[in-house]
Every structure is written in C-alpha cells, then in structure tokens.
N, C-alpha and C positions, 0 to 999 in steps of 0.2 A: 452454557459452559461456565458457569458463576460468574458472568461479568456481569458490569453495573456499568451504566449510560448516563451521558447529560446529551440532551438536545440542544442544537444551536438556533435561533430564532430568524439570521438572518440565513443562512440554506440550510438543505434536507442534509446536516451532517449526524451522525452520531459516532462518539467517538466511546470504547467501552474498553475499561484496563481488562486482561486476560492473562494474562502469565506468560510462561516460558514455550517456544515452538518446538515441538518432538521433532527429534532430528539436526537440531539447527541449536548446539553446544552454545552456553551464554545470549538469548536472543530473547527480546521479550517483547511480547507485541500487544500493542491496541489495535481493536479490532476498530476499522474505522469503516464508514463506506460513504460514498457522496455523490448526488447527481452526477449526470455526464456533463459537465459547463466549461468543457474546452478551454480557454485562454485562463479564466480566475479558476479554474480548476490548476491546472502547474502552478501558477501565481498566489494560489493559498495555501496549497497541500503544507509549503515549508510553515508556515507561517501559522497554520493548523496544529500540525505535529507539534512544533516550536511550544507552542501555547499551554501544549501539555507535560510540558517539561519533556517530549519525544523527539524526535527527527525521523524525517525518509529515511530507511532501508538502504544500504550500500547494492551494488548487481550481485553482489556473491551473497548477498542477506537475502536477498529477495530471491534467487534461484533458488536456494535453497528451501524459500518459504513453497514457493509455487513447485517445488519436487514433493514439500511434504506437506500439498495444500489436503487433501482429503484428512489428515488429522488435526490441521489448524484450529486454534480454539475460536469460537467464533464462526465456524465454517469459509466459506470463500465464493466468490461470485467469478463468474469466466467476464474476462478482461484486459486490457493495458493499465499495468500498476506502475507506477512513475517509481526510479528509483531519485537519488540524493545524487547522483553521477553524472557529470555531463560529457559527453564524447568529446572528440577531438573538434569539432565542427560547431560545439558550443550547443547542442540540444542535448536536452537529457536520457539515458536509457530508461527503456521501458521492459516489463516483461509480461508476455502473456501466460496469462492462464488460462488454459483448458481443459475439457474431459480428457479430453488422450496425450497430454504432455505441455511443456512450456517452451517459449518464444523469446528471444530478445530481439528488440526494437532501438534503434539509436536515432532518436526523431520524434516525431509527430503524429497523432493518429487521433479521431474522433471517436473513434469504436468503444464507447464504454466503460471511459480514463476512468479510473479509483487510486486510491492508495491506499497506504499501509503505513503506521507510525509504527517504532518501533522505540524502544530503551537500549 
C-alpha cells in the first residue's frame, strides 16, 4: 500500500508511514505490528509511537480504525490493539479485532497485543 519501513534491531517491530484511514476523517496511521511480549509490549507501544513523531490511537480512533479495518492501509491482523486511554481503574482500553466485528477490552490480556500509531 506504498508504505516504506525501518526495522528495529532490538524487537521484531516495523513500523511503516501509510496515509490517511477511509472512513476515519483526519486520522493518519503507521502501520505498526510487533510481537506478542506482554508487559514491554504496553511499556513501549508509547514510547514506540512517541519515537515516530506518532502516539497511540484515542478508543474512538481506534473503533473506528478496527470498523474500517478491511480497507486499512497496510492491512490488519486479528487482535487486542492497545489504545492511549486508560479507564477509570488505571489500565488501558484495548480493542479487538476480528473477522466478524470489534471488542472493547478495559484491562489486560495476553492474546496477541499489537498496536497501532497514529498522527
């Protein structure tokens, strides 16, 4: 989808600018994707993003990405994508992606964490 990548040496990240998400007015995503590594998975995503001049996805950024993930540039992988949001209880929303529809999570889960930068 005309993106261009850099590889990071110390994990399996790639992080790749993409443009703007159909559907999802003003929103501009790198496509990101990265192991599943639980704790430094949450603890870099910001810090990831950050790096790229990006941040995490707000919950309404991210629904909206995973309502209009089959034209996502970059494509999409089924998942718990960490937003930039943390609930009332101090962990952060998540939202799933899948074949047949999306999930919001407010917590913790193992199953396949990714994320998503965004502009």
């Amino acid at each position: 989808a005309n993106c261009t990548g850099t590889t990071s040496a110390a994990k399996t990240v790639t992080i790749s600018a993409c443009g703007n998400v159909p559907g999802c007015p003003g929103l501009q995503l790198y496509q990101t994707t990265s192991s599943n590594d639980g704790t430094a998975l949450r603890r870099n995503a910001h810090i990831n993003c950050a790096n790229q001049g990006a941040r995490l996805p707000t919950l309404a950024e991210l629904e909206c990405m995973c309502a209009n993930r089959l034209t996502l540039p970059g494509g999409w992988n089924s998942g718990h994508y960490w937003t930039g949001e943390q609930t009332a209880s101090g962990t952060y929303y998540m939202v799933r992606f899948m074949n047949d529809g999306c999930s919001i999570y407010g917590g913790t889960t193992t199953n396949y964490e990714r994320y998503r930068c965004v502009l």
